[in-house]
N, C-alpha and C positions, 0 to 999 in steps of 0.2 A: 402768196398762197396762204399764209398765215394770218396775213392784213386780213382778209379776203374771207377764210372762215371764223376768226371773232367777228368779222360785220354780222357774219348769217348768225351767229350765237347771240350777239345783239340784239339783232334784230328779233328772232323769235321770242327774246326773254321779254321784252317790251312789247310783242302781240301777246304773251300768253299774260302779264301784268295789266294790260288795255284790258283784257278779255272778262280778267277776274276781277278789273275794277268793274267795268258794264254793270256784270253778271249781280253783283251786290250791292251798289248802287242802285239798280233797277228796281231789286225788289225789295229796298229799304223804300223807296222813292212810293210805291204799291201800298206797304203796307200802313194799317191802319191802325192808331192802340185807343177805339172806343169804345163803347159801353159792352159789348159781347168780350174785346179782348179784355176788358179790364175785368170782366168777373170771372174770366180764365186765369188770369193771374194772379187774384186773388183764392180761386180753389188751389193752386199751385202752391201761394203762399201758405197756403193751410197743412199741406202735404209736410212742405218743408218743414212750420212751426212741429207738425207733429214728430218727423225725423230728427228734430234737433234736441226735442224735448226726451226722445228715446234718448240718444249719445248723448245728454247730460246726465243722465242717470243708470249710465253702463259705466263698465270698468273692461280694460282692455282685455282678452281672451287667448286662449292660446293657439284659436284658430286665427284672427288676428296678427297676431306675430308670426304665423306661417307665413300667410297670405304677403305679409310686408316684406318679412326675410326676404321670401322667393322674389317677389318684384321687384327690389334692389337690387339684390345677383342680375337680374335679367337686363336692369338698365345701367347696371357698374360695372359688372363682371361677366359677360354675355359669350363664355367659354363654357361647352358643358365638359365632365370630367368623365372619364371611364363609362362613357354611355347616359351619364346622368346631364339634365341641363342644368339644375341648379344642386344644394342640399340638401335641397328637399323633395329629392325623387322623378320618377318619373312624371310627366303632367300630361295626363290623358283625353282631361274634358278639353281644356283651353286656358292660353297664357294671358287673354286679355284681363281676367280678373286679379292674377296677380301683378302684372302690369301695372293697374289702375289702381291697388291698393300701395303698391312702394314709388311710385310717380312724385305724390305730394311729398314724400320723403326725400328722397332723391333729389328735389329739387330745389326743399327747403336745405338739405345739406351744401346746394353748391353754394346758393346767393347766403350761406352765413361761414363760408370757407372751411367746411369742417372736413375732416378726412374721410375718405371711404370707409374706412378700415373701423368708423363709429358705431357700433351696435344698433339695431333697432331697441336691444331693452336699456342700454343708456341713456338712447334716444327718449326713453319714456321718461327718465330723471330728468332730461335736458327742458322738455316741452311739455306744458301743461295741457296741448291743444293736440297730442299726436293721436288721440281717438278722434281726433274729426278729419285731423288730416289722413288715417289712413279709411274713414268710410266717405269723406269726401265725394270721391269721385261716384262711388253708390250711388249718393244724394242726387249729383245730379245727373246720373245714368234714369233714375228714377221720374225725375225733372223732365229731361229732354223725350222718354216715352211717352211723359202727359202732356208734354205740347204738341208730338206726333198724334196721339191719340185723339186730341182737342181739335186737330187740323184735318183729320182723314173725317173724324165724324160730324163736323160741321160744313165739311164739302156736301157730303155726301147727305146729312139728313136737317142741316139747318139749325141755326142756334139752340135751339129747345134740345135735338137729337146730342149736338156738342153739350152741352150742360150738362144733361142727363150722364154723359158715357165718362166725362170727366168728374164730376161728384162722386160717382162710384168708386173711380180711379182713387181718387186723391183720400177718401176716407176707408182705404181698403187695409185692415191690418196684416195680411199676407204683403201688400206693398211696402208699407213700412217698414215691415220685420226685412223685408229684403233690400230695402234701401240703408239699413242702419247694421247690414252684418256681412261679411267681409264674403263675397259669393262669386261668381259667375253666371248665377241666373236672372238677374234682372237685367244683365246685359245683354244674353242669351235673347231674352223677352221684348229688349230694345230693338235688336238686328233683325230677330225674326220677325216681326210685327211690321219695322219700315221694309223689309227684304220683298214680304209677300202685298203690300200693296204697292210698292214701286214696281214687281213683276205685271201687277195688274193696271200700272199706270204705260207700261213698257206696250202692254197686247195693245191699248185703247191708242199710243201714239201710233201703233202698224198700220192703224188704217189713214192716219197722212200722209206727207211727203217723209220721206226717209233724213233728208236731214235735220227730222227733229228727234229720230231715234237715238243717235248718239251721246247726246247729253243726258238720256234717261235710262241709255246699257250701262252708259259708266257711273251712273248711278247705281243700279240694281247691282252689278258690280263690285262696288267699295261696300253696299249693305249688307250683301254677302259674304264678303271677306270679312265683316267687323263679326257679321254671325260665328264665320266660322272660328275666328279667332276666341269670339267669347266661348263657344261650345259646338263641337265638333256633329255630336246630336243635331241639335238644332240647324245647322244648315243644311242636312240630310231631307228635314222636314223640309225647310224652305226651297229647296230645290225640286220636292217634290212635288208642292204645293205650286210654285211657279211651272212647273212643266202645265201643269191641269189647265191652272189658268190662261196662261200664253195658249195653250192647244184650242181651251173652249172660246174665249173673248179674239182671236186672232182669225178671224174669216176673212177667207180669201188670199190668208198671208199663211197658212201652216207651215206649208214649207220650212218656212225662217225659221221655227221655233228653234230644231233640233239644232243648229247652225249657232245661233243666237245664246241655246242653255250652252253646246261647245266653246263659245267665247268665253262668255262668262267665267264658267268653270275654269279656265284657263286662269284668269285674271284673279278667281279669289282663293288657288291652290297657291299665285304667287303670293299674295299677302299675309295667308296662313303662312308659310316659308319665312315672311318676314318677320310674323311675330314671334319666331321660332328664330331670331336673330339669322336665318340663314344658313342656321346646321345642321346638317342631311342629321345624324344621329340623333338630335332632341325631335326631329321632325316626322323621324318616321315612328314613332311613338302613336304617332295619330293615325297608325297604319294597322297599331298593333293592338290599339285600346281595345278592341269589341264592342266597338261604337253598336255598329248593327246589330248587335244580339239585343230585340226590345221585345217584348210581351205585353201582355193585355192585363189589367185590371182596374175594377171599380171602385178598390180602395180610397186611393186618393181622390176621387170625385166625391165619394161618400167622405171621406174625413175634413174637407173641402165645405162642402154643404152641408154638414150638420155642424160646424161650430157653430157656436150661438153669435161669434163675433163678425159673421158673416150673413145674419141675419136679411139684411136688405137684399143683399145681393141673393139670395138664394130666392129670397120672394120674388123677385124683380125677373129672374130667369125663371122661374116656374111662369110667372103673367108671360110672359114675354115666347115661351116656346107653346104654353097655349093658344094665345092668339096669333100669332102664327099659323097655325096650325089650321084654326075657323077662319082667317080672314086671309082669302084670296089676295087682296091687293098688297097685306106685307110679303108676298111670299114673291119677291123679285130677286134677282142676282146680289143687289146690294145688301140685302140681309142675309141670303141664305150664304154669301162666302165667307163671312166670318163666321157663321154656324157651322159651314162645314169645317173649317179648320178648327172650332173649338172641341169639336165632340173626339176624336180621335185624341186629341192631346190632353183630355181628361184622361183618360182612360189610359194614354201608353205609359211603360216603366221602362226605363231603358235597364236590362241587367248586365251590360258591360262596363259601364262608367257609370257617375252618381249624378244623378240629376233630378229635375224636378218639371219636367213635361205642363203639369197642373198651373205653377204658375206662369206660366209661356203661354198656356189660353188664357189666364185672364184679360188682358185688353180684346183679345178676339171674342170673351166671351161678352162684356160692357159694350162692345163695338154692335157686337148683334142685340142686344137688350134698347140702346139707345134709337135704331133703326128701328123698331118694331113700336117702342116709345111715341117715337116723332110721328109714327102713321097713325097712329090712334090719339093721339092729338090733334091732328086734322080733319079728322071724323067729327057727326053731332053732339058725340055723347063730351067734348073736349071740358067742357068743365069736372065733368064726374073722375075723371082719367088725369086732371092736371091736380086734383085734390091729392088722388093716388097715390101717384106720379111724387109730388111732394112729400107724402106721409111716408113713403117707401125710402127716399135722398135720406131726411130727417132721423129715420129710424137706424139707416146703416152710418152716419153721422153721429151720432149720441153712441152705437156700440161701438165704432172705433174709436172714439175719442177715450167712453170710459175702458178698454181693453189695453189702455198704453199703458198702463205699471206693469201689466202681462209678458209687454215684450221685453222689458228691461229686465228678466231673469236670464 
């Protein structure tokens, strides 16, 4: 009997190993790194250059040293005490960012055999690099949304629309600033971004056979869980935002939604759970935050679009929501779904917990600018619009570039 189920434990561990070789294999085998990838990676490399060149000219913080404290507790010492989960209180939004900022710590401590018991601020004597190692993971939370970002808008509106939606991305000073400072929202921005068009990749697979849905639930799934872990907020959005979607893009399959968001939910309560190590007491914290208490204001879309650092982008969405507006042919599903999620999440403040709504739309709001872009590009007038087009990249390129000693206050 025992022979008999290690064979079956074998045996599965060697199809699910087969499976996962395929699966990456396949689509290394697919892809392609020419002239469009390579000038993705070089807006990328620019992003980075500019993130690196912030953390060279900061000095560690004390929000910093929160952020690390708590993500070491969470990955050494994963007891909470007297209701608390770490000592530093209760954590309402979400544990993925302090996770993600004590990670590199933690891990630099095992592989040089140092004791747990070694401080993050000796840590700072010990290592000259521990401001990059504790916004690291930032860097490339930041990285990995502008390859999602590069890959949803080059499906969708063609290398010109990709280009477009990534340049904004990559020379955006609210990017940066949040890629070089110890947060939860650009991860927040990560999960919800891939969450809501894997839900919209989830409706378009209902209409084939069913067994291609499974690999794109447990997709929408883990994206969801990574949301809800980065920010409890933000998966509330994404949940809600996938209901719409799956309801509106899902004809003929309604039915499933409700069933379908039932799973889901299921699967990314357990994950929250996990990043919560498991402990009903730190867990239920996210029960208690006043997530849901959110209101309305124009604040932050106005402080938003009037920095001066933000110049292109604000031009680029004014062109971009007027022509919309006159030309029938941009105004299709593919543009109007990141409009509609950007407009809402300007505007909301969450007053139960701290967050930042504003920048959670910007890729949905690039995403909607690059679409509207791509189609007046394809129009007569393409030379007068690719001059534009240009003047606009260039403009918001030159104020983040010269806007970087700014962020290094």
């Amino acid at each position: 009997m025992l022979l008999c189920r290690d064979s079956v434990t074998l045996f599965s561990y060697a199809a699910l190993v087969k499976f996962v070789h395929a699966m990456i294999f396949s689509r290394i085998r697919k892809f392609r790194f020419e002239r469009p990838q390579q000038f993705a990676a070089l807006l990328l490399l620019m992003l980075l250059s500019q993130c690196l060149w912030v953390i060279h000219h900061q000095t560690l913080t004390d929000r910093d040293y929160q952020f690390a404290r708590c993500g070491r507790e969470m990955w050494e010492k994963p007891s909470p005490l007297a209701g608390y989960f770490t000592s530093c209180g209760n954590i309402h939004d979400g544990t993925l960012g302090y996770r993600a900022a004590g990670l590199p710590l933690t891990v630099q401590r095992m592989l040089a055999g140092e004791s747990a018991e070694t401080s993050t601020w000796e840590a700072r004597h010990q290592l000259s690099f521990i401001l990059l190692l504790t916004r690291l993971s930032f860097v490339l939370a930041g990285l990995a949304l502008g390859g999602a970002l590069w890959w949803v808008t080059r499906r969708l509106y063609g290398n010109e629309g990709g280009f477009v939606a990534l340049a904004l991305y990559c020379f955006s000073p609210d990017i940066v600033r949040a890629c070089t400072t110890a947060n939860n929202e650009i991860l927040a921005a990560l999960g919800l971004y891939a969450a809501v068009y894997t839900a919209i990749g989830v409706a378009h697979a209902m209409q084939g056979p069913r067994h291609k849905w499974r690999p794109r639930l447990i997709l929408l799934t883990a994206t969801l869980g990574f949301t809800a872990a980065a920010h409890v907020a933000a998966v509330l959005v994404a949940f809600l935002f996938a209901f719409v979607f799956l309801a509106y893009l899902a004809e003929g399959r309604r039915a499933y939604v409700i069933p379908i968001l039932m799973i889901t939910s299921l699967g990314t309560l357990l994950l929250l759970f996990a990043s919560y190590a498991f402990h009903p007491d730190a867990f239920s914290y996210v029960f208690r935050s006043g997530v849901a208490r959110i209101s309305l204001s124009f604040l932050p879309a106005h402080l938003f679009f009037s920095n001066v650092l933000n110049t292109g982008i604000s031009l680029a969405a004014a062109a971009a929501l007027a022509l919309y507006l006159v030309m029938k042919p941009a105004r299709y599903f593919g543009n109007t779904a990141p409009l509609l999620v950007t407009l809402p999440l300007l505007v909301m403040v969450t007053t139960g917990v701290q967050a930042q709504p504003w920048l959670w739309a910007l890729p949905f709001l690039v995403t909607f600018i690059a679409g509207v872009f791509a189609d007046v590009l394809e129009s007569r007038h393409r030379r007068i619009f690719l001059f534009a087009t240009g003047s606009v990249l260039l403009c918001q390129a030159v104020f983040s570039v010269a806007g970087l000693p700014l962020l290094t206050r």
